[in-house]
C-alpha positions as a Python dict, from the first residue, in 0.01 Angstrom:
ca = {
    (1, 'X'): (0, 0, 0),
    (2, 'X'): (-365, -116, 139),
    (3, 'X'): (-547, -419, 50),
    (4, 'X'): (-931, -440, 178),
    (5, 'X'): (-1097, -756, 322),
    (6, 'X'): (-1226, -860, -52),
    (7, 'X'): (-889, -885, -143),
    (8, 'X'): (-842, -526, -386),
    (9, 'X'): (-517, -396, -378),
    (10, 'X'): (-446, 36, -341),
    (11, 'X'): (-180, 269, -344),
    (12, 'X'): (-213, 550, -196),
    (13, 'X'): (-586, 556, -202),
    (14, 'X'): (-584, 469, -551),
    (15, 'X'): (-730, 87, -671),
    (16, 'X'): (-428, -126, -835),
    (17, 'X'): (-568, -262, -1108),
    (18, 'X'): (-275, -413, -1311),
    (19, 'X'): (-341, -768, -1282),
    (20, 'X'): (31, -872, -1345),
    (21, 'X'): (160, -630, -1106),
    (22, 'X'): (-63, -780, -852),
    (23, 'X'): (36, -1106, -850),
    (24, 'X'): (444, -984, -888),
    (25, 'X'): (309, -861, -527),
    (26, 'X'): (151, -1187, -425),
    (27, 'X'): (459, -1350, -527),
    (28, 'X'): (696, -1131, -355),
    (29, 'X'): (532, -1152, 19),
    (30, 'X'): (576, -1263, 333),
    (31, 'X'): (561, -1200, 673),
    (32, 'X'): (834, -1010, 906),
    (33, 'X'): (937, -1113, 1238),
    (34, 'X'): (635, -934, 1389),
    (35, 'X'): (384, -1113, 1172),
    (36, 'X'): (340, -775, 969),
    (37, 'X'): (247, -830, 621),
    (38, 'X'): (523, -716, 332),
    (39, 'X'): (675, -723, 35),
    (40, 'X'): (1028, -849, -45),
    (41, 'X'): (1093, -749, -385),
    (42, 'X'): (1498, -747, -513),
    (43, 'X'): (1646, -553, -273),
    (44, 'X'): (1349, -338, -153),
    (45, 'X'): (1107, -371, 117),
    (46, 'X'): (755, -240, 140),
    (47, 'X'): (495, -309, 414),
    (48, 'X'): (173, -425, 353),
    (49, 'X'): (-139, -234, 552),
    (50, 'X'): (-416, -557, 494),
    (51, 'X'): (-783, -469, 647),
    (52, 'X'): (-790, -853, 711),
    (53, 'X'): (-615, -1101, 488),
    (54, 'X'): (-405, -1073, 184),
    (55, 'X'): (-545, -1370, 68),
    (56, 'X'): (-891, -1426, -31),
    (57, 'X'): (-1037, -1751, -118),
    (58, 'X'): (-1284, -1653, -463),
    (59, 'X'): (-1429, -2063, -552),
    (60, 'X'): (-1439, -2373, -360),
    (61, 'X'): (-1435, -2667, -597),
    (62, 'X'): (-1565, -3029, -434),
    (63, 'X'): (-1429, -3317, -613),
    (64, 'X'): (-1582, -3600, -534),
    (65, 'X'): (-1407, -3950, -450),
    (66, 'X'): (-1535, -4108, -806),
    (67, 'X'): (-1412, -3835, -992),
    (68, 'X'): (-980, -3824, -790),
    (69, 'X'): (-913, -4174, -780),
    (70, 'X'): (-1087, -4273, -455),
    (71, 'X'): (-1002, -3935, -295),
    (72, 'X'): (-1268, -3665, -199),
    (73, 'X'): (-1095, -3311, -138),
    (74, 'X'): (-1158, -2906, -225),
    (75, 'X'): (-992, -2664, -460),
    (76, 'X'): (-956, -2378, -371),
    (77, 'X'): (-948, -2106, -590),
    (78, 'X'): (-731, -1819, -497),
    (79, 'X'): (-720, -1433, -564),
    (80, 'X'): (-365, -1421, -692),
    (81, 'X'): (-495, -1677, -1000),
    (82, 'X'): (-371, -2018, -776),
    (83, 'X'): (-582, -2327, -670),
    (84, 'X'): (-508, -2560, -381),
    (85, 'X'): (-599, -2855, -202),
    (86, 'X'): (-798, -2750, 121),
    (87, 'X'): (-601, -2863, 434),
    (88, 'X'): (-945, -2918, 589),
    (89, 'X'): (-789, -2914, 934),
    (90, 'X'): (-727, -2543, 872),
    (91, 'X'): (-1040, -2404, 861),
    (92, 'X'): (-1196, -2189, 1085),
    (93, 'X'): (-1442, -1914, 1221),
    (94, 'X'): (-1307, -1609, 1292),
    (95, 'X'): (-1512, -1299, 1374),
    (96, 'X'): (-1856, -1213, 1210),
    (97, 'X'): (-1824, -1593, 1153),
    (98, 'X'): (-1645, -1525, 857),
    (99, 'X'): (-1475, -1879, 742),
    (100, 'X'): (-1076, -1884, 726),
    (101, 'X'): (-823, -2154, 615),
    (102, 'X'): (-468, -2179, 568),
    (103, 'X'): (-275, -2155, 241),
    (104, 'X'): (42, -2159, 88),
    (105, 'X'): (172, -2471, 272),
    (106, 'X'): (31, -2337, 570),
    (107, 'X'): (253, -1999, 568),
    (108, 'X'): (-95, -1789, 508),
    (109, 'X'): (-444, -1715, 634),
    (110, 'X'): (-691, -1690, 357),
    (111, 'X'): (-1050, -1572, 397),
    (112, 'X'): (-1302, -1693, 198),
    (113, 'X'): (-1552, -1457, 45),
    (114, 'X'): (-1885, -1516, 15),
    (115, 'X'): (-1961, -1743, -302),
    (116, 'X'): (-1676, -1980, -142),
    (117, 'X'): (-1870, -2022, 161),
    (118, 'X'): (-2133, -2096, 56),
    (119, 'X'): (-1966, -2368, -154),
    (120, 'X'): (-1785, -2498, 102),
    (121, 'X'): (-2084, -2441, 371),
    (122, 'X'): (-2282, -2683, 196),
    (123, 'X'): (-2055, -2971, 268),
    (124, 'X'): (-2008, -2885, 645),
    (125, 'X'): (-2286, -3109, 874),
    (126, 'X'): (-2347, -3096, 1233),
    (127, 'X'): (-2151, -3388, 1442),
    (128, 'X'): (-2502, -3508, 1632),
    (129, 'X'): (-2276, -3647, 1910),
    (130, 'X'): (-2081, -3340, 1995),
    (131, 'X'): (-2272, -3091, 1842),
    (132, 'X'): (-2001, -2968, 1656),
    (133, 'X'): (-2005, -2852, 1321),
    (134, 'X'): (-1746, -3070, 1108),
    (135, 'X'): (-1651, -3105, 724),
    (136, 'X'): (-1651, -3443, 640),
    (137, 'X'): (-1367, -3536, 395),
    (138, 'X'): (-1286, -3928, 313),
    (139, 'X'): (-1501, -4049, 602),
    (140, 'X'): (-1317, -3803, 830),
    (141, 'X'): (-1503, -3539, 991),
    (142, 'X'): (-1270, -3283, 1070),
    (143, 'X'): (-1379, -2994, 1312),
    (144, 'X'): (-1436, -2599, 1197),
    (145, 'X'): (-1292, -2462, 1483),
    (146, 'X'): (-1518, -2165, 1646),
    (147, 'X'): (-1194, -1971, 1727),
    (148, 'X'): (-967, -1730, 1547),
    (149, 'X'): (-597, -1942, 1482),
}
């Protein structure tokens, strides 16, 4: 089983297009010792060929302070049908500066696809001290790191 950088799932050469069989599959995985990508389902085992990451973040949601009880933060809207806070110390630039974050209580990399970065992009400002580029979350400007994690 394959799935591409935008997050479609194949078999075989062949797109997987039953939606609750997908997420059965995004339920079901996890890592092995070597970082490799499968999934654990009863008592079978199948790896998981990813171009990139499993994961792909589809919507980035801003909620402003006014609107969470005094608390800015991000939804994230994931692939497998989930949403999540943004740990905004996660995110990243990996190659092609393609924007990354973690997921999942930190157990996953997720990419985030076009229409999510530029959601999210929007928010991110240049630090005119360091010349960094940070995303500023309840007064906290937290870094997006120019390297792969």
């Amino acid at each position: 089983m394959y799935v591409n950088k935008e997050g479609e799932w194949f078999h075989r050469g062949t797109p997987l297009v039953h939606r609750g069989l997908i997420q059965l599959f995004y339920q079901c995985l996890d890592t092995d010792a070597q970082g490799c990508y499968i999934i654990k389902l009863r008592h079978q085992m199948c790896r998981l060929d990813v171009e990139d990451t499993p994961f792909v973040v589809v919507r980035t949601d801003h909620i402003p302070p006014e609107k969470n009880r005094g608390r800015e933060t991000f939804v994230l809207h994931i692939i497998d049908g989930t949403k999540e806070e943004l740990d905004p110390a996660s995110l990243h630039v990996g190659p092609n500066n393609v924007l990354y974050c973690q997921i999942k209580t930190g157990r996953f990399k997720a990419r985030l696809n076009r229409s999510a970065y530029y959601q999210l992009a929007s928010h991110i400002r240049e630090d005119r001290e360091t010349g960094r580029y940070v995303l500023p979350v309840n007064d906290t400007p937290h870094p997006v790191s120019g390297t792969d994690k």
